[in-house]
C-alpha positions as CSV (number, residue, x, y, z in Angstrom):
1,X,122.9,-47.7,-107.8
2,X,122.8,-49.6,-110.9
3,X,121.9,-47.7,-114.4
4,X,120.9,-50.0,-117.0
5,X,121.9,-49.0,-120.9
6,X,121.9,-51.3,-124.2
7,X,118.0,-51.9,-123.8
8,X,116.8,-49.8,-127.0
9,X,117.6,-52.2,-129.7
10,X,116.0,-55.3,-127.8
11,X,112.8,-53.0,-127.2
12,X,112.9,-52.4,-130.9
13,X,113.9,-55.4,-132.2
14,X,111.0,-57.0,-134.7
15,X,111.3,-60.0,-133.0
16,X,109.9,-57.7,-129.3
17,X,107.6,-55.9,-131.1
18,X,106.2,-59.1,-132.4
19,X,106.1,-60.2,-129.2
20,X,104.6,-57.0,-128.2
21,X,101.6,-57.0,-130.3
22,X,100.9,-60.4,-128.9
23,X,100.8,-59.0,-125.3
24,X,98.9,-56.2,-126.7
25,X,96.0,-58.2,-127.9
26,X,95.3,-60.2,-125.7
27,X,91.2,-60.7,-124.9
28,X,90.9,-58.3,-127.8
29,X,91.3,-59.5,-131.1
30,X,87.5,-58.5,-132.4
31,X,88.6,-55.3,-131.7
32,X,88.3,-53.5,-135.3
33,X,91.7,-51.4,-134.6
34,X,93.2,-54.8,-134.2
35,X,92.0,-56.2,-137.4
36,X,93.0,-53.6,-139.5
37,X,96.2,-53.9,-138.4
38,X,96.0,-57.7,-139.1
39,X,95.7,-56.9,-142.5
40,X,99.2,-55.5,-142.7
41,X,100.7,-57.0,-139.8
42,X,104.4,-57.9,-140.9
43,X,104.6,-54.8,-143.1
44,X,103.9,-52.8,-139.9
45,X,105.4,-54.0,-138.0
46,X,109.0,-53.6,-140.2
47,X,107.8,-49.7,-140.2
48,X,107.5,-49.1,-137.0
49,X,111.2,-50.6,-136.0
50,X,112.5,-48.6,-138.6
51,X,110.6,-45.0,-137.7
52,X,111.8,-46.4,-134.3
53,X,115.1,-46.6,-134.8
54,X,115.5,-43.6,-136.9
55,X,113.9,-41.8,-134.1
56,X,110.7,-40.7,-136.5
57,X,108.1,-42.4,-134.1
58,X,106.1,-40.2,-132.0
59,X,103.2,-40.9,-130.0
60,X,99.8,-40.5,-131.3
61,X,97.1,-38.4,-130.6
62,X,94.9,-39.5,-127.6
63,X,90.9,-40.0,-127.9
64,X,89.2,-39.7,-124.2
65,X,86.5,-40.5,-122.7
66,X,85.0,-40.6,-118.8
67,X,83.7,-43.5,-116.6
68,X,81.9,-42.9,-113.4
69,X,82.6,-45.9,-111.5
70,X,84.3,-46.5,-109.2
71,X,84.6,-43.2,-109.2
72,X,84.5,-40.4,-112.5
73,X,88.1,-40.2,-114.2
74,X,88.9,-39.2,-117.8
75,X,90.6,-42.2,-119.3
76,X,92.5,-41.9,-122.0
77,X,93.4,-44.2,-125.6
78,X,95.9,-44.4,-127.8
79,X,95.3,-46.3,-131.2
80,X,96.2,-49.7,-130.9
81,X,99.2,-49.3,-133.9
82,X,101.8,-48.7,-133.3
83,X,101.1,-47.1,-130.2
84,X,99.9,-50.0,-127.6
85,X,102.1,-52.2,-129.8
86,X,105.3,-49.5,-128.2
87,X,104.2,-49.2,-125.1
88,X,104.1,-53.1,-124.6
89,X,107.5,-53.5,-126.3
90,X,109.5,-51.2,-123.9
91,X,107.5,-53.1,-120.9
92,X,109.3,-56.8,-122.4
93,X,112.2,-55.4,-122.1
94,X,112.2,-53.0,-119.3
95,X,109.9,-54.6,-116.7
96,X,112.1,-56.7,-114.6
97,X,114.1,-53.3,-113.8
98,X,110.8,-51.3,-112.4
99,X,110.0,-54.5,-110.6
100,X,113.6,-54.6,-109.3
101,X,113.1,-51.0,-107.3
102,X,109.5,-51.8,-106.2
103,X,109.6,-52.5,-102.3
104,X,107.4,-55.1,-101.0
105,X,104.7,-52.9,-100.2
106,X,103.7,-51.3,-103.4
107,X,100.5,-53.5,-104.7
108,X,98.8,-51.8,-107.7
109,X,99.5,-53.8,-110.8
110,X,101.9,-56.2,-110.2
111,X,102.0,-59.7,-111.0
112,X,101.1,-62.0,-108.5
113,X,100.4,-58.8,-105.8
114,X,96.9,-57.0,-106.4
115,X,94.1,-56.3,-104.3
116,X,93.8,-59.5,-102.3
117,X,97.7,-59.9,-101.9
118,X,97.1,-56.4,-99.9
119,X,94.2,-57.6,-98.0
120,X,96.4,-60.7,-96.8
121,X,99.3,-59.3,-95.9
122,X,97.1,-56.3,-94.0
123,X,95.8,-59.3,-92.7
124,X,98.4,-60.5,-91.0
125,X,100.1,-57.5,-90.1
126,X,96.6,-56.8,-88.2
127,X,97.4,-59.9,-85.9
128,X,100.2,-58.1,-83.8
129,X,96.9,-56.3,-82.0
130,X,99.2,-54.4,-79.7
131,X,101.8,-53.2,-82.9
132,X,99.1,-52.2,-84.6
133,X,96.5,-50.2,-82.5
134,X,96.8,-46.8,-84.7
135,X,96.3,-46.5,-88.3
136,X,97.4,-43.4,-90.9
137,X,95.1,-43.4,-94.1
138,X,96.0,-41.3,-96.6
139,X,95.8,-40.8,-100.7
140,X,97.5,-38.2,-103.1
141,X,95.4,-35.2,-104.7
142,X,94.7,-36.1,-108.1
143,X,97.7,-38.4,-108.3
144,X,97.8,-39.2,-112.0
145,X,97.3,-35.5,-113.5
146,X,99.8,-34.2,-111.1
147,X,102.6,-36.1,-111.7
148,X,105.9,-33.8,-112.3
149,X,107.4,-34.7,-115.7
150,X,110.6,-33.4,-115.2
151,X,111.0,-35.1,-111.8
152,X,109.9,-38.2,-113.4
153,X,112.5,-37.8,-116.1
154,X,115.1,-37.4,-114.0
155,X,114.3,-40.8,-111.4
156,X,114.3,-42.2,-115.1
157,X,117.5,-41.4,-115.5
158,X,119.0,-42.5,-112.2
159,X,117.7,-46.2,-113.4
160,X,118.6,-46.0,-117.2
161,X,121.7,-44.2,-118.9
162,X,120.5,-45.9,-122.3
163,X,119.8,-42.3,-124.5
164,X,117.6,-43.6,-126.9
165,X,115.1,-45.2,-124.3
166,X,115.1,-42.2,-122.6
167,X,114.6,-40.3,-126.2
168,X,111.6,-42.8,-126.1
169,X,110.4,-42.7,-122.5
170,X,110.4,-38.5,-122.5
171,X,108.4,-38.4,-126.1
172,X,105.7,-41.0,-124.4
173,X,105.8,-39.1,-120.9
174,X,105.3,-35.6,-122.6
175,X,102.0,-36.8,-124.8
176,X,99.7,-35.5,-122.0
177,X,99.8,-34.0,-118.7
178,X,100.3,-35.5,-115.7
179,X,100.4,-39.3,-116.6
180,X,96.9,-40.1,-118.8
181,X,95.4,-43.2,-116.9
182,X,94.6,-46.1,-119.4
183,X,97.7,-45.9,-120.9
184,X,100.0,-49.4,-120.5
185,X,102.8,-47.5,-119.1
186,X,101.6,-45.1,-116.7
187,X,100.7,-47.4,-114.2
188,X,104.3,-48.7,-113.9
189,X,106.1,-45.3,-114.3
190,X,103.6,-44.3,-111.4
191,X,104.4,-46.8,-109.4
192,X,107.9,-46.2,-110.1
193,X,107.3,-42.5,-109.5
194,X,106.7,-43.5,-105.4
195,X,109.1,-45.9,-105.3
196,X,111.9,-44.2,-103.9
197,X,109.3,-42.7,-101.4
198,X,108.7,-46.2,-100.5
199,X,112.2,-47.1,-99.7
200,X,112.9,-43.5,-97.8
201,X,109.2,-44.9,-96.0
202,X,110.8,-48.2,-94.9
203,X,114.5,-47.2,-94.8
204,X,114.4,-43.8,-93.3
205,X,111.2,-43.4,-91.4
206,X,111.3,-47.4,-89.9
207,X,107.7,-48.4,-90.9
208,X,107.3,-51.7,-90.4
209,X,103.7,-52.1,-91.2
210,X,103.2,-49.8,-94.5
211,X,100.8,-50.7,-97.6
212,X,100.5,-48.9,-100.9
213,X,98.1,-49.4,-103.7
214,X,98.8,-46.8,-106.4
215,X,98.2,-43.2,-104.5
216,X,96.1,-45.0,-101.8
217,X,98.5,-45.6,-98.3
218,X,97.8,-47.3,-95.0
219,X,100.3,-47.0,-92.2
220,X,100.3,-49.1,-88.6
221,X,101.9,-48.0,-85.2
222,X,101.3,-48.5,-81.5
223,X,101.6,-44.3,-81.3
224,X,99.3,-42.1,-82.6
225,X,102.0,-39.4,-81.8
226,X,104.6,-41.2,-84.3
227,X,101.6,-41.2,-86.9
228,X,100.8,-37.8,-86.7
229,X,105.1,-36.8,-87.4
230,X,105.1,-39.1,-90.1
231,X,101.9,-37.7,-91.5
232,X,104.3,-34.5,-91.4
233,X,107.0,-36.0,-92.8
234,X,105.2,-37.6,-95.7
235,X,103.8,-33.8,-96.7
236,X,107.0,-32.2,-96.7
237,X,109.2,-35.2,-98.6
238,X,106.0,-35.3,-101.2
239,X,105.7,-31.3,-101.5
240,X,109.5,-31.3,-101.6
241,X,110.5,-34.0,-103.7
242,X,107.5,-35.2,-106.0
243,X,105.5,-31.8,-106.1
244,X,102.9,-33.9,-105.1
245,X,99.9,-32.9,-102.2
246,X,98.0,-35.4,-99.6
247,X,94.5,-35.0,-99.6
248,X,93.0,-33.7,-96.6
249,X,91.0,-36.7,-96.0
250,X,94.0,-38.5,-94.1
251,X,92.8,-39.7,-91.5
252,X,94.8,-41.2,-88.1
253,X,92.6,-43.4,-85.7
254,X,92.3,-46.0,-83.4
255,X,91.9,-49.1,-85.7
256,X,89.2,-51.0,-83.6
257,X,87.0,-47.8,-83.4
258,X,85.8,-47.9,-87.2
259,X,88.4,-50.5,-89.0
260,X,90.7,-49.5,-91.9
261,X,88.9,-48.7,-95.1
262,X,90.9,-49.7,-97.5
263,X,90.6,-51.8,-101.6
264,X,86.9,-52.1,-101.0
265,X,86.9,-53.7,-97.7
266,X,86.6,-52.5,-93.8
267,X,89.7,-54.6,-91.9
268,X,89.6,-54.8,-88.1
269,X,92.0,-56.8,-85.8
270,X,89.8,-60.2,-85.9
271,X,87.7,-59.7,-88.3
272,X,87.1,-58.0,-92.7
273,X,83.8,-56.4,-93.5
274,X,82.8,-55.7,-97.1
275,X,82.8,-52.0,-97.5
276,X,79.0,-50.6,-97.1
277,X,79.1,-48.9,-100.4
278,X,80.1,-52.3,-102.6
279,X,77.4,-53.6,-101.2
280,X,75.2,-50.9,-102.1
281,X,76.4,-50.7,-105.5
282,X,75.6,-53.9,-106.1
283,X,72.3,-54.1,-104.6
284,X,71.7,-51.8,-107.3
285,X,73.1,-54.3,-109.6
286,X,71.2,-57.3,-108.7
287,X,67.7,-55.0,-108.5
288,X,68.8,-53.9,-112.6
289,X,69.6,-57.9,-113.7
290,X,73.1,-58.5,-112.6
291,X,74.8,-60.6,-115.5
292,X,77.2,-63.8,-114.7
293,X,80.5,-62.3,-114.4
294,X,79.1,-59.5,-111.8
295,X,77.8,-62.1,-110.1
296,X,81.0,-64.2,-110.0
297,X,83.0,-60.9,-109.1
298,X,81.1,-60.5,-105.9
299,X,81.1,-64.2,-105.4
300,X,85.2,-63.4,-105.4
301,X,85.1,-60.5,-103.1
302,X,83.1,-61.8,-100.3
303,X,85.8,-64.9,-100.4
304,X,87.5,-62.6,-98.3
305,X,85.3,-61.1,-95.7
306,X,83.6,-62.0,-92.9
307,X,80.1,-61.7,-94.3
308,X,78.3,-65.2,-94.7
309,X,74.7,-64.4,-94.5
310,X,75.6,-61.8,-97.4
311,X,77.4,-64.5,-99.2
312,X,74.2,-67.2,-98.7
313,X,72.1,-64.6,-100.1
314,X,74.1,-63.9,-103.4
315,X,74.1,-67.6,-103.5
316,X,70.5,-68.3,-103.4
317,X,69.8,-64.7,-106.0
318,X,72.6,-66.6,-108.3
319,X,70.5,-70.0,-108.4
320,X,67.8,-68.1,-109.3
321,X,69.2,-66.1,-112.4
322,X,71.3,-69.1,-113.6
323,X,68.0,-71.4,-113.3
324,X,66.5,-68.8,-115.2
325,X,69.6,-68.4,-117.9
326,X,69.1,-71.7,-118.2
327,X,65.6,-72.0,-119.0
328,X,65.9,-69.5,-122.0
């Protein structure tokens, strides 16, 4: 296996971060943390290469705060200087290595995958009826918070042998526990935390039909009796391994009897259903004054279910707003 060294200096080059706090920015520039930085820019960024590269940075202090949709997290911030501005920097430099070791059938933020690149290929997996009769549904136990630091330091370290990234990647890694969601990095260093799972899923185990979105995992067979050994497999290599436990909401059934759950949609062999609760929630929605882009978001999810007599009824309840919009 490859180890990649000699990446520090282009990660802190002033040229990257530049680059960096570009990236960073982008859709929002208002922001107020973003303007006071403007108002220093070059000076700042000059300081943060050079408490960079005499090793003085260290990440900032977190501020948190917790959403309830789709479901309650704490999400955590940094500040956007000089922390965002870092986090973006290593990702220039060091993304086309995570993206190297991600399989084919890891999803969750990745450029040009996402949620309806999953649905497709699910899709189409879900055509070989016989192949795929059974189905193994299963997600991690508080995934984020329970990632292993030292375990993830150490997969670090079979990819990189560059010191002063890993200097860099430990001091960001040990800022919280587990990995804080809404940080830039943690979503890539937890999908790179699974990603050896992934290949020992495919490589070791012979899934064919396997499908990955962050912590959430759907797995097709003809055998319910080969679902439930992987099912044991998987706890043992994830105890083992990634000190990591499944949930004990996995579930292994016979796909036609209920359809796969799975990113907000119910999949069958011939035929996608919006999941029961998205349409709920935005019944709710539409009763409270949905607003253009919510409307435009559901427009975009029913593209890819079987559901037109939802989809002419969002229709005729977004001529009626938009007439209205219109008139005032």
């Amino acid at each position: 296996m490859k180890r990649h060294n000699n990446l520090f200096e282009q990660i802190i080059s002033v040229d990257n971060l530049e680059l960096a706090d570009i990236n960073a920015r982008r859709g929002k520039s208002n922001q107020a943390c973003i303007k006071r930085h403007d108002e220093n820019r070059k000076p700042n960024i000059k300081k943060l290469h050079l408490s960079l590269r005499c090793k003085r940075y260290t990440t900032s202090d977190y501020t948190t705060f917790t959403i309830k949709e789709p479901k309650e997290r704490l999400i955590y911030r940094l500040p956007y200087y000089p922390d965002r501005i870092v986090q973006h920097a290593v990702m220039n430099i060091t993304m086309p290595i995570f993206l190297s070791t991600f399989t084919n059938d890891t999803y969750s933020c990745i450029k040009k995958r996402g949620v309806h690149k999953a649905l497709g290929n699910l899709t189409k997996s879900l055509k070989n009826v016989e192949g795929t009769k059974y189905c193994l549904k299963i997600d991690i136990k508080k995934f984020y918070p329970s990632i292993d630091h030292d375990i993830l330091k150490n997969l670090l370290r079979k990819k990189f042998k560059d010191k002063d990234l890993l200097w860099l990647f430990d001091d960001i890694i040990d800022s919280a526990d587990g990995l804080p969601i809404g940080n830039y990095l943690s979503q890539y260093l937890a999908n790179f935390y699974l990603t050896y799972f992934d290949h020992w899923i495919k490589e070791v185990q012979g899934v064919t039909d396997y499908f990955r979105y962050a912590d959430d995992m759907v797995f097709l067979s003809d055998s319910k009796s080969f679902l439930h050994k992987l099912l044991h497999n998987i706890k043992k290599y994830l105890t083992e391994k990634l000190n990591l436990t499944v949930k004990e909401n996995y579930q292994v059934f016979l796909v036609e009897s209920r359809g796969i759950d799975f990113l907000g949609y119910v999949s069958f062999h011939d035929r996608i259903r919006i999941r029961k609760k998205t349409k709920q929630n935005f019944a709710r929605k539409l009763k409270r004054g949905a607003d253009k882009s919510t409307i435009y978001s559901y427009l975009g999810l029913l593209k890819h279910g079987n559901c037109i007599n939802l989809k002419n009824k969002l229709l005729n309840v977004a001529q009626k707003v938009f007439r209205a919009w219109n008139k005032s």
